[in-house]
C-alpha positions as CSV (number, residue, x, y, z in Angstrom):
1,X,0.0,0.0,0.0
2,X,1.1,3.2,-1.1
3,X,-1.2,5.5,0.8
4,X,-2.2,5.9,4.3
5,X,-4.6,5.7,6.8
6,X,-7.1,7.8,8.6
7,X,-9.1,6.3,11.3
8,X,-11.8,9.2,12.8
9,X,-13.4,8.6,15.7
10,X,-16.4,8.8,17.0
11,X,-17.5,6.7,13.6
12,X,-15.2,4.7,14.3
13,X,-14.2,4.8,10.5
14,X,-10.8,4.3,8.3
15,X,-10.1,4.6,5.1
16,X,-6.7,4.6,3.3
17,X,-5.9,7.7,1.5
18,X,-3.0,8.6,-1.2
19,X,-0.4,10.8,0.5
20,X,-1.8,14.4,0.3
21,X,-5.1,14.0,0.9
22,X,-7.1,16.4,3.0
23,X,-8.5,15.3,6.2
24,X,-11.8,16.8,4.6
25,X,-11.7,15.1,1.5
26,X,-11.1,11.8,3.4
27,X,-13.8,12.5,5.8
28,X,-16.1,12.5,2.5
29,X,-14.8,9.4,1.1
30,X,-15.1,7.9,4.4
31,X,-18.7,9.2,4.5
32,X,-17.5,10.9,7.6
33,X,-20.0,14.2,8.1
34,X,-17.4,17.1,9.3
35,X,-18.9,20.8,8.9
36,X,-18.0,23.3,6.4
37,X,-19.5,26.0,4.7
38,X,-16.7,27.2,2.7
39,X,-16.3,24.0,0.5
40,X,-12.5,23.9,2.1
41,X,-11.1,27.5,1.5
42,X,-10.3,27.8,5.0
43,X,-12.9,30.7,5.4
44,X,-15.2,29.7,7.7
45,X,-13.3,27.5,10.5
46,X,-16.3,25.0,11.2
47,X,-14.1,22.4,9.9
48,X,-12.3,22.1,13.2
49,X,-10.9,18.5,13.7
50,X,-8.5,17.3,17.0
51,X,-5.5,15.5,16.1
52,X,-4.1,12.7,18.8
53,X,-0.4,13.0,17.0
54,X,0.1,14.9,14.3
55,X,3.7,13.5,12.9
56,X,1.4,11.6,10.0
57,X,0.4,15.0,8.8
58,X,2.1,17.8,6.8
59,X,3.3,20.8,8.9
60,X,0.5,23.6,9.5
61,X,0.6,25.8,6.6
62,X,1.3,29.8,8.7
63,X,-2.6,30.6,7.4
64,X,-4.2,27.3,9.1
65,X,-2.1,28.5,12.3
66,X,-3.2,32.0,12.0
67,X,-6.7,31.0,12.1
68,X,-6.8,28.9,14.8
69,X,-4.7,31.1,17.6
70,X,-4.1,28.6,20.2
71,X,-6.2,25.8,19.4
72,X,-3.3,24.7,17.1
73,X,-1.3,24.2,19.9
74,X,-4.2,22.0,21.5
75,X,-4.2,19.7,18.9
76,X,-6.7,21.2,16.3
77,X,-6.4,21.3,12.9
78,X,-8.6,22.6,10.0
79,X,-9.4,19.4,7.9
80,X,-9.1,21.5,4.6
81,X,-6.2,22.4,5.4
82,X,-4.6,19.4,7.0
83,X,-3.1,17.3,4.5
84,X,-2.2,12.9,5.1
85,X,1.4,12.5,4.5
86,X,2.7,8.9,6.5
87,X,1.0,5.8,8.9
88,X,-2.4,6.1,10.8
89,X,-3.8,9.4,11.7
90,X,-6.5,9.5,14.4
91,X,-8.7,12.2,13.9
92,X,-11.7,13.0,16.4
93,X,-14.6,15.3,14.5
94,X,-16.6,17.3,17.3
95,X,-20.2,17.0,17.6
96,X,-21.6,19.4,15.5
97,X,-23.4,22.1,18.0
98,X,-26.9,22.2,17.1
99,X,-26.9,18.7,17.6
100,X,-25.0,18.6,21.4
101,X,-27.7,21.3,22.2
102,X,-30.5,18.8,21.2
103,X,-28.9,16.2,22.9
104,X,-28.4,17.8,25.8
105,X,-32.1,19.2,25.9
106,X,-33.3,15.6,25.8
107,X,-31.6,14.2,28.3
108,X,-32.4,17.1,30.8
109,X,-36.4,16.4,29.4
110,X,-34.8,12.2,30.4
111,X,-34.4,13.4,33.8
112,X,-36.9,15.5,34.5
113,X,-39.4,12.6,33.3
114,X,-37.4,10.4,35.8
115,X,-38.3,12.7,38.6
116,X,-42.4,12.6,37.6
């Protein structure tokens, strides 16, 4: 094999990628949803991903680091920007907002029905 791997979490999914590859555009091909509005022009920042160890992934470009301050230094990377060079990249995607607020508004309705 030629390529490498990507293995995002929560899925749970990998797929192998050629080296080079976007985090974003492997995410699709995975049929892994991660959140963009800008199509992958690094405009919008929703594509937000956290990266375990980042040595299977080319250096941040001084725009991707720009844009995300001191996330970057937590782990973050923009998945249009992030690009698959070597090995097995772990890759957590964030629950997308609107759904964590739903979420959370059903278990506090859980609860509340518990207490009834």
């Amino acid at each position: 094999m030629n390529g490498s791997e990507v293995h995002f979490w929560p899925d749970d999914k990998k797929i192998s990628v050629r080296p080079g590859t976007t985090l974003l555009d492997a995410g699709r091909k995975a049929k892994v949803h991660i959140r963009t509005r800008c199509d992958g022009k690094s405009a919008c920042l929703m594509c937000k991903v956290k990266v375990s160890d980042p040595s299977g992934l080319a250096p941040m470009n001084v725009n991707e680091r720009l844009k995300l301050g001191t996330q970057a230094d937590e782990g973050y990377r923009l998945a249009c920007q992030a690009r698959v060079m070597i090995g097995c990249v772990q890759v957590t995607v964030p629950e997308d907002p609107l759904k964590a607020a739903i979420r959370a508004q059903l278990a506090r309705q859980a609860e509340e029905d518990d207490l009834f």
